[in-house]
N, C-alpha and C positions, 0 to 999 in steps of 0.2 A: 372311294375313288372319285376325285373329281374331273367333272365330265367337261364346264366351260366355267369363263367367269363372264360375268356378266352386268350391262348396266342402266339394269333396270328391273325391278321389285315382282315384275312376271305380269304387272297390269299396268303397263302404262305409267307405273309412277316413278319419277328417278331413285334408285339404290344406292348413289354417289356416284362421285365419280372415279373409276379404276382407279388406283395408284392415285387419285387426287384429292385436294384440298378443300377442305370447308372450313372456313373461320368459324372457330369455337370462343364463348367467351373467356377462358381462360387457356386458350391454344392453338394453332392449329390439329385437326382433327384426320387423319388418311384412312379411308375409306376404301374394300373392293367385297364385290359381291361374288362369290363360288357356288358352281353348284357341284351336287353330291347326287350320283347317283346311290339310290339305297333297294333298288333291286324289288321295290314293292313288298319286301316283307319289314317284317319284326326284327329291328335292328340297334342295336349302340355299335356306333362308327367312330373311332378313334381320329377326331380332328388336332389332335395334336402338333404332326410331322406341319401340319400347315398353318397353325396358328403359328407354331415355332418360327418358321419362314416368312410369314408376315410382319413378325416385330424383329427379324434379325436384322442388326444393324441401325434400331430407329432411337436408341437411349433408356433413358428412361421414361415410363408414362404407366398406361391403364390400357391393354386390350379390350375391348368390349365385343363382346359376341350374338351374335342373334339372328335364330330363326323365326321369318316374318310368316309362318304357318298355325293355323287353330289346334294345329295336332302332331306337333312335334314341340321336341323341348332339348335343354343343352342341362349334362350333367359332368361334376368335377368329381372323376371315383379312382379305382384301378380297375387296371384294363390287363387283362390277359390270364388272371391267376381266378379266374371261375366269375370277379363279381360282376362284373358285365352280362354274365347267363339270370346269375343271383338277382340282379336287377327285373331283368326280361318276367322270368318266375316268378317275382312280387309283384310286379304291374299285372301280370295275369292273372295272380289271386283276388288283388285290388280290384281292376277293371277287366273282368270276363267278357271273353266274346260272344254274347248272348243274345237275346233279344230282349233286356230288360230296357233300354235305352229309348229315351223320346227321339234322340234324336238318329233317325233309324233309316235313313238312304245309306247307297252304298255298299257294302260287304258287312256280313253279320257283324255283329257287332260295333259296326262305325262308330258308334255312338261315344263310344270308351274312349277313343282315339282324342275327342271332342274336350275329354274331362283330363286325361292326360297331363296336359299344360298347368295345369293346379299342381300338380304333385311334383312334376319336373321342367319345372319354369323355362320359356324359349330363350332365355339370357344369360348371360355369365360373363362377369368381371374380373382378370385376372389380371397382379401386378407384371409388371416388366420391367427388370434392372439388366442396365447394359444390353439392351437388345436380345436378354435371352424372358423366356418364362418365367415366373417367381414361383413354380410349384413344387409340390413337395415332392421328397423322392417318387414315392408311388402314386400319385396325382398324375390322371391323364384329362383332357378333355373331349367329350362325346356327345355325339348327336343322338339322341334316344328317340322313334320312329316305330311308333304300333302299327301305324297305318299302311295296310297294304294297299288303300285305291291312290296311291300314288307313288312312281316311283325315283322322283328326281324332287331334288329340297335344294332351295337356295340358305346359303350362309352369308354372314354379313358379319363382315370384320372390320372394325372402329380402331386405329390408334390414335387415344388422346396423347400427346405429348405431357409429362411430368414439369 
């Protein structure tokens, strides 16, 4: 669910500008920042319906995606036929909520949340022809979010023009 958009990085630093322009070296570049709420739990969030709406109508180019968070990350799976759970269940094999973690404020386990970003990178690059997605049938794009001590994430959506 997104909650606002917004424009500015959450500290003061600018996130673009809405719906505006940054000269790129090989483009211009449209930029808007969203937030999501994710409810404080353990979640993959189907960003799709709104990355779709941000390149409708823009040509062709490169979507670029990114959560500006230490403990979140953007994955290209399918959504809805189990592996979105199947993900969640591997990261919990992976990164248990335990106390083995140095880095250990927070909610048990914070620490996992920290390492995350390794495994499921905050970024993602996806083509765009004619203003639509370039993904594959079963290709969705999702926010993956361990971290319960927070529950609202900013997204940042890049269109490079082609």
């Amino acid at each position: 669910m997104i909650v606002a958009r917004v424009g500015d990085g959450g500290r003061g630093r600018p996130a673009g500008r809405r719906g505006g322009r940054i000269a790129g070296k090989t483009g211009p570049v449209d930029t808007t920042v969203e937030q999501v709420r994710t409810g404080g739990e353990e979640i993959v969030r189907d960003l799709t319906p709104q990355a779709a709406a941000f390149v409708r109508g823009r040509g062709d180019g490169l979507l670029h995606v990114f959560v500006p968070h230490a403990t979140a990350g953007l994955a290209v799976l399918e959504l809805g036929a189990g592996s979105d759970t199947d993900l969640l269940a591997a990261l919990r094999d992976l990164l248990p909520a335990d106390d083995r973690w140095r880095h250990a404020h927070g909610s048990r386990g914070h620490g996992r949340s920290h390492v995350a970003p390794a495994l499921v990178p905050p970024y993602a690059t996806i083509p765009v022809f004619g203003g639509q997605l370039a993904l594959g049938t079963w290709q969705s794009l999702a926010l993956v979010d361990l971290n319960v001590d927070n529950a609202v994430r900013d997204v940042r959506f890049s269109f490079l023009r082609g």
